[in-house]
C-alpha positions in Angstrom: 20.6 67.2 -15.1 18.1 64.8 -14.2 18.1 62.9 -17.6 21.9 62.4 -17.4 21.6 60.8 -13.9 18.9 58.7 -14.7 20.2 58.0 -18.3 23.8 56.7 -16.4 21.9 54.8 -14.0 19.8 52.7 -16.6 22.3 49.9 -17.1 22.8 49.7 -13.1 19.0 49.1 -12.6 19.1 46.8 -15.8 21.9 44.4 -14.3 19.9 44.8 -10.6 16.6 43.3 -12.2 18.5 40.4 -14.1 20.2 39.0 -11.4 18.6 36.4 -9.2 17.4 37.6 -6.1 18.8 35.7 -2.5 15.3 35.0 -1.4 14.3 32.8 -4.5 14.0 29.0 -3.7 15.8 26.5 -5.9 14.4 23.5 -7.4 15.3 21.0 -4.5 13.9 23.5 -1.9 10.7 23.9 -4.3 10.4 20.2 -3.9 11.2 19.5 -0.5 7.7 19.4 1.2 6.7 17.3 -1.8 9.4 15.1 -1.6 8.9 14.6 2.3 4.9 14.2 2.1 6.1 11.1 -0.2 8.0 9.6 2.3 5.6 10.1 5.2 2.4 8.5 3.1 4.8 5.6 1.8 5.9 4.9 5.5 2.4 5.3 7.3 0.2 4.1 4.3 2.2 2.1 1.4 4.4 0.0 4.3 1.7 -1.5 6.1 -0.3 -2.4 3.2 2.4 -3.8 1.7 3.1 -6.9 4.9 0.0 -7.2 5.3 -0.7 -8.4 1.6 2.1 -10.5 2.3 0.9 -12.4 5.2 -2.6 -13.0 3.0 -0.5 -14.3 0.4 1.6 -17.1 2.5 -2.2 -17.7 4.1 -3.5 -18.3 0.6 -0.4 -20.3 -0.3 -0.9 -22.3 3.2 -4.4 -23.4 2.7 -4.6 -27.2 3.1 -8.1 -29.7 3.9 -9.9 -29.3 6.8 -9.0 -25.2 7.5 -11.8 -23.2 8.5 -11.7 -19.7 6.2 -13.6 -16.7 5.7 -14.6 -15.5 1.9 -14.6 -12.1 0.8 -18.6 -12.6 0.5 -18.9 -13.5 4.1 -19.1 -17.1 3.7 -18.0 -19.7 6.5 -16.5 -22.9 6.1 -14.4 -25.6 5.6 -12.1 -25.9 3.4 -12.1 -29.5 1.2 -10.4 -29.1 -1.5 -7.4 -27.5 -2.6 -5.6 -26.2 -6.3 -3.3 -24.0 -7.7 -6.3 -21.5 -8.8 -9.0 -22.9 -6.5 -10.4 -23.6 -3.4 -13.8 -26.0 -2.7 -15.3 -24.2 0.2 -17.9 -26.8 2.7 -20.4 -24.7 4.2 -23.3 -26.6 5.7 -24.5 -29.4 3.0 -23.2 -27.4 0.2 -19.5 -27.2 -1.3 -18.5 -24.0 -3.4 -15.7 -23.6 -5.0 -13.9 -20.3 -4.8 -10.8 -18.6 -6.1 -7.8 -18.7 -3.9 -8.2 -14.9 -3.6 -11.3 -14.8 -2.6 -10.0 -16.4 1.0 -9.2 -13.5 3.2 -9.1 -14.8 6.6 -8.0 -18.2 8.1 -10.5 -18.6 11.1 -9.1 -22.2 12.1 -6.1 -24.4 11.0 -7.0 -27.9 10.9 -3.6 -28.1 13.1 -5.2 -26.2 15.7 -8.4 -27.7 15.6 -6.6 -31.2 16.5 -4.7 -30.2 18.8 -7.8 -28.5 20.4 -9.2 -31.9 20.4 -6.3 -34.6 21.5 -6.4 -31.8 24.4 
């Protein structure tokens, strides 16, 4: 008796196992927390970096005689000279001259400095 009840119930526990279960997560909902983490670094960490590369840029791109910069090896000075590629850097008695990416802070615009003056 207990062969023919489990022998009719076989195909019932068969079809039970195959089908997919309520508490399974899709794809979307498997992604989710990966999807928001995204969004969350690219707002707090990509966005940021982002302007302020572009400010540096229109800096770079703004360089004219007579600005006072700051060089990414800690050089001060002024600037004489300026190219497409290439900035010459006066610091003291000595000019250097520099890549235009190597300028990463404007300390003084010559504008400023005159109007400091004239004042």
């Amino acid at each position: 008796m207990k062969n023919i009840i489990l022998i009719t119930l076989l195909p019932v526990f068969a079809i039970a196992q195959d089908a997919p279960s309520p508490q399974s997560p899709s794809m979307f909902g498997a992604f989710l927390p990966f999807l928001l983490m995204f969004v969350v670094m690219y707002i707090f960490f990509i966005m940021p970096k982002q302007k302020e590369n572009k400010k540096i840029e229109q800096m770079r791109t703004a360089l004219k005689k007579g600005d006072k910069v700051l060089t990414v090896a800690g050089i001060i000075g002024t600037v004489t000279h300026v190219d497409d590629r290439f900035v010459n850097i006066k610091t003291g008695d000595t000019k250097i001259d520099f890549e235009k990416v190597s300028v990463i802070k404007l300390l003084e615009a010559d504008t400023e400095k005159r109007e400091a003056e004239s004042k």
